[in-house]
C-alpha positions in Angstrom: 0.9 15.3 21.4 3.7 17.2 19.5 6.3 19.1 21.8 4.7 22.0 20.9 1.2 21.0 21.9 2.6 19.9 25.2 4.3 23.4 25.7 1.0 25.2 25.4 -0.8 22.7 27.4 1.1 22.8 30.1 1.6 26.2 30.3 -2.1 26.8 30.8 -1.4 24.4 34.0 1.2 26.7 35.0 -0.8 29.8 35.1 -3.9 27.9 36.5 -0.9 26.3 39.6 -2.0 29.0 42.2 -1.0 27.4 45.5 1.4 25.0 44.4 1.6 21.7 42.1 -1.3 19.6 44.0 -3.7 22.2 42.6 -2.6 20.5 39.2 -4.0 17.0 40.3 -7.5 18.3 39.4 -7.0 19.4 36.0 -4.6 16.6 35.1 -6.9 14.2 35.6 -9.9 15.8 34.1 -8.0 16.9 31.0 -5.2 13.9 30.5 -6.7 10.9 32.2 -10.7 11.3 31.0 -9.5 13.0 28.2 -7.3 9.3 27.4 -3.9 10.9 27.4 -2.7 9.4 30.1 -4.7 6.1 31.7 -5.5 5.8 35.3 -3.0 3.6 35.9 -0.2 5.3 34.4 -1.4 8.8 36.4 -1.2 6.4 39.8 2.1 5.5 39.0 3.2 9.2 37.9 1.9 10.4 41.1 3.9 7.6 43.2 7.1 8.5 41.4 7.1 12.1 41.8 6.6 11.8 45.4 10.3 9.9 45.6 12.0 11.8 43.2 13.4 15.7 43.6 11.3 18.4 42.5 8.1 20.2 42.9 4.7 17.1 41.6 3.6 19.6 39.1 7.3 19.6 37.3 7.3 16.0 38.0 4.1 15.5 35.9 4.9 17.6 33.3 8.3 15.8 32.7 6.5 12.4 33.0 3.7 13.1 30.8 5.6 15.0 28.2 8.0 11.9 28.1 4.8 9.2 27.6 3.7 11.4 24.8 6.6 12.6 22.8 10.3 11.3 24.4 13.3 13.5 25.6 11.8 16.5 23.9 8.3 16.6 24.8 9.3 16.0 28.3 11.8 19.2 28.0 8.5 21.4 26.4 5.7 20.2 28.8 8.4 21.2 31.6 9.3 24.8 30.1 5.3 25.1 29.0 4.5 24.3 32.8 7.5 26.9 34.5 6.8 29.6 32.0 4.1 31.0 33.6 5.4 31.1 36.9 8.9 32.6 35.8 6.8 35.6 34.3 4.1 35.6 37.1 6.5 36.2 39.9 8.5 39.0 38.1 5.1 40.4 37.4 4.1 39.9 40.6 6.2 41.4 42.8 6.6 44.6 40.8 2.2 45.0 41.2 2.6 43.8 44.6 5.3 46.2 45.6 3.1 48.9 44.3 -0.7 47.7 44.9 -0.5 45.9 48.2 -2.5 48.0 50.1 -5.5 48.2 48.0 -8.6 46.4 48.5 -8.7 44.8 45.1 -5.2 43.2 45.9 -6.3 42.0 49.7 -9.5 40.7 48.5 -7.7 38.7 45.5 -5.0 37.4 47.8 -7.6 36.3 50.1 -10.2 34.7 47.9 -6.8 32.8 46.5 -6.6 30.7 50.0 -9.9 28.7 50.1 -9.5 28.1 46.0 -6.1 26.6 46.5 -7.6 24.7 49.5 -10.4 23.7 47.7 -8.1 22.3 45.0 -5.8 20.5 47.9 -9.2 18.8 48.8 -10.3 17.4 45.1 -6.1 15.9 45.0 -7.0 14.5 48.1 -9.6 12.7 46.7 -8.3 11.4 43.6 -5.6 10.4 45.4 -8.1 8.6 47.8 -9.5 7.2 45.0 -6.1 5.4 43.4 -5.0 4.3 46.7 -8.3 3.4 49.1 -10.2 1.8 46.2 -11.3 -0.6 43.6 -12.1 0.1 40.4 -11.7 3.7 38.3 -11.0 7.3 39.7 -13.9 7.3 42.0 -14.2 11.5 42.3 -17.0 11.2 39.2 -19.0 8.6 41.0 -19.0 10.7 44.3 -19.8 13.9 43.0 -22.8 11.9 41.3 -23.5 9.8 44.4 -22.8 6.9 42.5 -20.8 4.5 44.4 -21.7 1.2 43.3 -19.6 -1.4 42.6 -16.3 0.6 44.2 -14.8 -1.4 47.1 -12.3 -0.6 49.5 -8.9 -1.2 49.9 -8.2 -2.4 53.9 -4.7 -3.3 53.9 -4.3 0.4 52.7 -5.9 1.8 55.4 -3.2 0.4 58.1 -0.4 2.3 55.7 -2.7 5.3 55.7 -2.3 5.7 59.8 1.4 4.8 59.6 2.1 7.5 57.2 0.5 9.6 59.3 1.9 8.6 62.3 5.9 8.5 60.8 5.0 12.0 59.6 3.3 13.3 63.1 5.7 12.1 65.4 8.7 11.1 63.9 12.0 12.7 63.4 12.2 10.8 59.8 12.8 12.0 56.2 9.9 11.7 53.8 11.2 9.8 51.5 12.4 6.9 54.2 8.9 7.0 55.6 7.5 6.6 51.8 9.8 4.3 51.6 8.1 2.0 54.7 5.0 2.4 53.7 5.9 1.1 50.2 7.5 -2.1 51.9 4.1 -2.3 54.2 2.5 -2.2 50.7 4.2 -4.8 49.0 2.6 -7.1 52.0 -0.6 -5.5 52.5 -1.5 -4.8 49.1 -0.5 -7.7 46.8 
């Protein structure tokens, strides 16, 4: 993809990023990994990366992807393409807001926002289920189809699952130290 290309592309992702960058993970994969952009390797590796490094996943990507496809400057225009929308959303925004909050249109927008965005935190959380609990390809296709043949599970991930969970719950630690256990508990578990 040209820089230019990458601009436009992702700055459709940035005005479709309501609730954050996991509501990306959807359309990434749909358009860039089935659409052979990006493989499904390389989007498992993206998405283990930006989780370490500073920054919002949805920049992350951008930056990534925009790099695989076109070097220093496609990674600056799929960035700018992907923060463009929300630099003129939120300007946009809070003048309408300021005026229109108390409307009925407004409320009901706002509201039906909340279970979209949650609905899009639920298909991340299974394409990330997918790269890290198991075998094979993207599994979201197969389930959505019923198909799961031939798709096995990982069980040494499921361990590193829990402790995630638990660090996280209970724990006093940093992220990125507790990212940073599970990733040694990996390199055991998950040779």
């Amino acid at each position: 993809m040209t820089p230019l290309v990458l601009y436009l592309h992702f700055m459709v992702y940035g005005f479709l990023c309501f609730g954050g960058g996991y509501m990306l993970i959807p359309f990434i994969t749909a358009d860039l990994v089935h659409g052979g952009f990006l493989s499904a390797a390389d989007f498992a590796n993206l998405s283990s990366i930006a989780q370490i490094t500073p920054g919002p996943i949805g920049l992350n990507t951008a930056t990534y992807v925009g790099f695989l496809q076109s070097g220093f400057t496609g990674a600056l225009f799929a960035s700018l393409g992907l923060v463009t929308p929300a630099f003129l959303l939120v300007i946009s925004a809070l003048k309408l807001l300021k005026r229109y909050e108390h409307t009925v249109f407004i409320k009901g927008f706002l509201a039906g926002m909340k279970p979209a965005s949650l609905g899009f935190t639920c298909a991340a959380l299974l394409i990330f289920a997918g790269m890290s609990l198991f075998t094979g390809a993207l599994p979201l296709g197969k389930w959505l189809k019923g198909e799961m043949t031939g798709v096995g599970i990982r069980w040494g991930a499921i361990p590193i699952i829990v402790l995630a969970v638990i660090l996280l719950k209970k724990s006093k630690l940093p992220f990125p130290l507790v990212l940073g256990i599970c990733a040694v508990c990996g390199a055991f578990l998950l040779k």
